[in-house]
N, C-alpha and C positions, 0 to 999 in steps of 0.2 A: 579110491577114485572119487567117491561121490562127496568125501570130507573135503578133497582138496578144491572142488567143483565148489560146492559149498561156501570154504571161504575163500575163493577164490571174489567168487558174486557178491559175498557179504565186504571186500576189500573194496570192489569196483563200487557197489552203492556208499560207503561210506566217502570214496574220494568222490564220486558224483554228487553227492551232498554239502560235502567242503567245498566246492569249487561253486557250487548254488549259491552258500551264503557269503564265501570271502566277493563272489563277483558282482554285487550291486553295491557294496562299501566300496569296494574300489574305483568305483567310477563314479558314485553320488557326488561327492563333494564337489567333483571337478564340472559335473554337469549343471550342478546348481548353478554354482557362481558363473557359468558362461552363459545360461540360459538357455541350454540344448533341449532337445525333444525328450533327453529321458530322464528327467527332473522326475521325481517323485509324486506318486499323488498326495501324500500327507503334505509337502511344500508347496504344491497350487493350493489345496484346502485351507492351507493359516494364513496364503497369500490373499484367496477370493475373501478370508474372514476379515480379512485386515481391510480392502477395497470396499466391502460392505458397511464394515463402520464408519469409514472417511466418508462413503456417498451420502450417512446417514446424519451427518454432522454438519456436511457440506449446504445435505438440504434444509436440515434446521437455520442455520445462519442465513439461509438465501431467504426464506420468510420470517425471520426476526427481522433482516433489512428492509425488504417490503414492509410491514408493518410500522416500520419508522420513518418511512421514507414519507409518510402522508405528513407526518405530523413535523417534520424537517419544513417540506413545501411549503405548507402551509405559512410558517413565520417567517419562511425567507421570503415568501411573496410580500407578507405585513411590511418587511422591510426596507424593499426595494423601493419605496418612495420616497424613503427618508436619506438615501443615499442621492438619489436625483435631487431632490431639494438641493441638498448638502453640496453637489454638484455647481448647481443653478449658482447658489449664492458665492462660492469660491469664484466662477467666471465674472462676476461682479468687479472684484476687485484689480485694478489698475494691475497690466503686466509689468514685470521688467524693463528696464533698459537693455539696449543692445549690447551697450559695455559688461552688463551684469551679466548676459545671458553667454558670452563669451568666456567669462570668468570661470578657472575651474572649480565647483562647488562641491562638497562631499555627499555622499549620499548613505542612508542607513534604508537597506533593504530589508523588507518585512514579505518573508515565502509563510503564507499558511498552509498547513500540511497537517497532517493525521498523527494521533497519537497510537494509533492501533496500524496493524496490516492486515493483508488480504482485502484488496480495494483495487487490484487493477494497477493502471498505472499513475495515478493520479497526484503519489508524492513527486515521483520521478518527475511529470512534467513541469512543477511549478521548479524542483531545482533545476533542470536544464535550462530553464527561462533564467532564473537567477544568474547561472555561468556564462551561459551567453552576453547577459547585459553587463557579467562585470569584465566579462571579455572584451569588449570593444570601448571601456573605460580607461584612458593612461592608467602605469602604474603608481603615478604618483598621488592620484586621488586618494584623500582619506574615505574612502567608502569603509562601511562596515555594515553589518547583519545581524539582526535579532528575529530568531525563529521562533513562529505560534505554532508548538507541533514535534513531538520528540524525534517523529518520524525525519524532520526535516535533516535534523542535526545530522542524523548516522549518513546522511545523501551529498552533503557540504563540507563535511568537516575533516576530508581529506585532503582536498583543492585549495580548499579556504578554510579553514578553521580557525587560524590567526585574526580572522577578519568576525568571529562569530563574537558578541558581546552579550547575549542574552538569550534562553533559550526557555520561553513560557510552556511548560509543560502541563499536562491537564488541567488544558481549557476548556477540553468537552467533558467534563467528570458530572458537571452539574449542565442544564440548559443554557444555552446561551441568551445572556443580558445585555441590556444597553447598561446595568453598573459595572459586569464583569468587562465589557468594554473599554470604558472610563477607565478602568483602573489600567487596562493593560496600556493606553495613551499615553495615562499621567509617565508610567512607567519606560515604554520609550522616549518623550521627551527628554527624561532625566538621565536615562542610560548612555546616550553619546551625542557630544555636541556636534550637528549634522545640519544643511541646510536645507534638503530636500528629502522626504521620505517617500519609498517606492514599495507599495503591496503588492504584490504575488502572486494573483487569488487563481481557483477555478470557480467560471460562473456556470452557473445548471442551465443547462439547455433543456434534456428533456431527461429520461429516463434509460437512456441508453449512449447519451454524450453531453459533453461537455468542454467548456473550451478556455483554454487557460490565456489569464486576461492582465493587465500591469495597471496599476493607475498611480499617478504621484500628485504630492500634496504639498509644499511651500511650510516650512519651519517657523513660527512668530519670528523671531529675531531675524532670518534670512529675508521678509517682507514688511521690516518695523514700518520704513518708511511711506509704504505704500500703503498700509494697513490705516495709517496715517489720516491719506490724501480720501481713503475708501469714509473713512471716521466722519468727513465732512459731512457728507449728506444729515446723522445726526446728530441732536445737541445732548451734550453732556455736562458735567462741571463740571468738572475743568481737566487739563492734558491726562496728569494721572489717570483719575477713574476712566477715562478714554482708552487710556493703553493695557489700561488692566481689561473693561471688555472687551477690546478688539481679540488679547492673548486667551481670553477666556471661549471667545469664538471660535478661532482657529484650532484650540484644544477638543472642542465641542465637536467642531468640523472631521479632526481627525478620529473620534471614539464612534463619531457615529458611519464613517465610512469603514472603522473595522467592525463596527457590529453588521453592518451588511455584508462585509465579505467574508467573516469568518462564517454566516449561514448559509451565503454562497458556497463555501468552501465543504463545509459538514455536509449539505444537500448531496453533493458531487459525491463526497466520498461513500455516502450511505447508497446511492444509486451504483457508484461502480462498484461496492463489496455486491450487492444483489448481483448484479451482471456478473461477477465473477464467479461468484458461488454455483452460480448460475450453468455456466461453463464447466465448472471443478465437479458438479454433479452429473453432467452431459458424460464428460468425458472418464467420470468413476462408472459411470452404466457400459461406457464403449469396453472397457478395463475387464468389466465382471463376464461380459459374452466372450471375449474373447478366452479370459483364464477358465471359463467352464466347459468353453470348445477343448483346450489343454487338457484340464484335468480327466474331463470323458474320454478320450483319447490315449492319457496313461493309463484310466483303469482299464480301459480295456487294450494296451497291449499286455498290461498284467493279468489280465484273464485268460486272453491267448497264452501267453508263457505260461501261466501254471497248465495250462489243457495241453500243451506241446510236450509239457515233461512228465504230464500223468501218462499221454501216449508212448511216450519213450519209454518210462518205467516201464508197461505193461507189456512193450514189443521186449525189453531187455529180458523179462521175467517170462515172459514167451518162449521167447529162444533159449532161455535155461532150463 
């Protein structure tokens, strides 16, 4: 009697032991992947591990941006005069005629945009500008586009990609120049014969916005003859060397309107990656309270189930 008793108990605890370990594999996987209440504690724990390094990265970038943001400000302020000037002096010169301005003209749009991400949304808005304006364009215009910004390409070159003819990538690799400038002008000039050219830009408002802005500029050859009538006022020697400065002004015009907007543009970006980081740190803190409410809450119903089954044991072993 008391052998069969015996393994009778030694049967029942051993199936009560199999059924202990096959029942939490059976049901992990599935609970993980839905994201139920009885997720594992070691799966919150790699999970809070994993949210703690992102918030910790997040905050690093959010004060490398800060840090940079001074020294961005600062030369896009230096610059902003030299864009108004550049302004000033382009209003100078004699408009269009009405017949011309009626006339369909091609246009080569310039969106500056980032070459990195995590910035918010700041590529995004200068290409919706772009779509939109080439959206209310006939199709038959020769527009085209050359992007300052690799970020830009990947936002455009679904839509329009046909229309993409040059794509200046790491222009922010070194500070921005009024040579690095020049060269990228000389370089649209050359890239597509176009009458007007239209920049992109976002201008920095403050440190937490910014507001995306368009300006266009008049091609030497599209204003030969007004550049002309503009030439009067000074004296040269003769027609040549005339048309040669006037082409060398309007070249000068356009390098130094992109040297103020691509620092427009970088200011913006380095403010919204702050802001951003800024948020992606907020909301990795909201991540980690809540996964630690979880994981305390697994262990301990895994503290209660072990004490449930130590009490069962003991009442099982009681009654035998």
């Amino acid at each position: 009697g008391r052998s069969w008793r015996g393994s009778s108990k030694m049967l029942g605890r051993a199936s009560f032991a199999t059924a202990l370990r096959t029942a939490p594999a059976q049901r992990l996987p599935r609970a993980v992947v839905a994201g139920e209440r009885n997720v594992s504690v070691k799966q919150l724990r790699l999970r809070l591990a994993a949210v703690t390094s992102i918030q910790r990265i997040t905050k690093t970038m959010k004060m490398v941006a800060a840090a940079k943001l001074k020294g961005f400000q600062t030369r896009m302020i230096a610059a902003r005069p030299l864009g108004e000037q550049i302004n000033f002096l382009v209003s100078q010169i004699p408009p269009p005629a009405e017949e011309v301005e009626k006339k369909e003209i091609a246009h080569l749009f310039v969106p500056i945009t980032s070459d990195r991400g995590l910035c918010g949304g700041v590529n995004n808005a200068v290409a919706k500008a772009v779509r939109l304006q080439l959206a209310e364009m006939p199709d038959t215009a020769e527009n085209k586009i050359a992007i300052i910004g690799s970020k830009g390409e990947a936002l455009l070159k679904r839509m329009h990609g046909e229309k993409i003819v040059r794509v200046i990538a790491d222009a922010y690799a070194k500070p921005t120049s009024f040579a690095l400038a020049s060269e990228i002008a000389e370089e649209l000039l050359t890239c597509s014969k176009t009458d007007k050219t239209v920049i992109v830009y976002n201008k920095f408002l403050s440190a937490i916005a910014y507001e995306t802005m368009t300006e266009e500029i008049e091609s030497p050859d599209a204003m030969e003859d007004r550049l002309a009538q503009f030439g009067e006022k000074y004296e040269f020697d003769d027609e040549f060397t005339e048309s040669l400065h006037m082409q060398d002004m309007m070249q000068f015009a356009l390098a130094s309107k992109l040297y103020s907007r691509i620092l427009e543009g970088a200011t913006s970006e380095v403010s919204a990656r702050m802001q951003a980081m800024e948020n992606a740190t907020k909301n990795c803190g909201d991540m980690m309270s809540k996964l630690t409410v979880k994981m305390n809450k697994a262990r301990q119903a895994v503290i209660t189930q072990e004490l449930s089954e130590i009490v069962s044991g003991a009442a099982c072993a009681a009654e035998g």
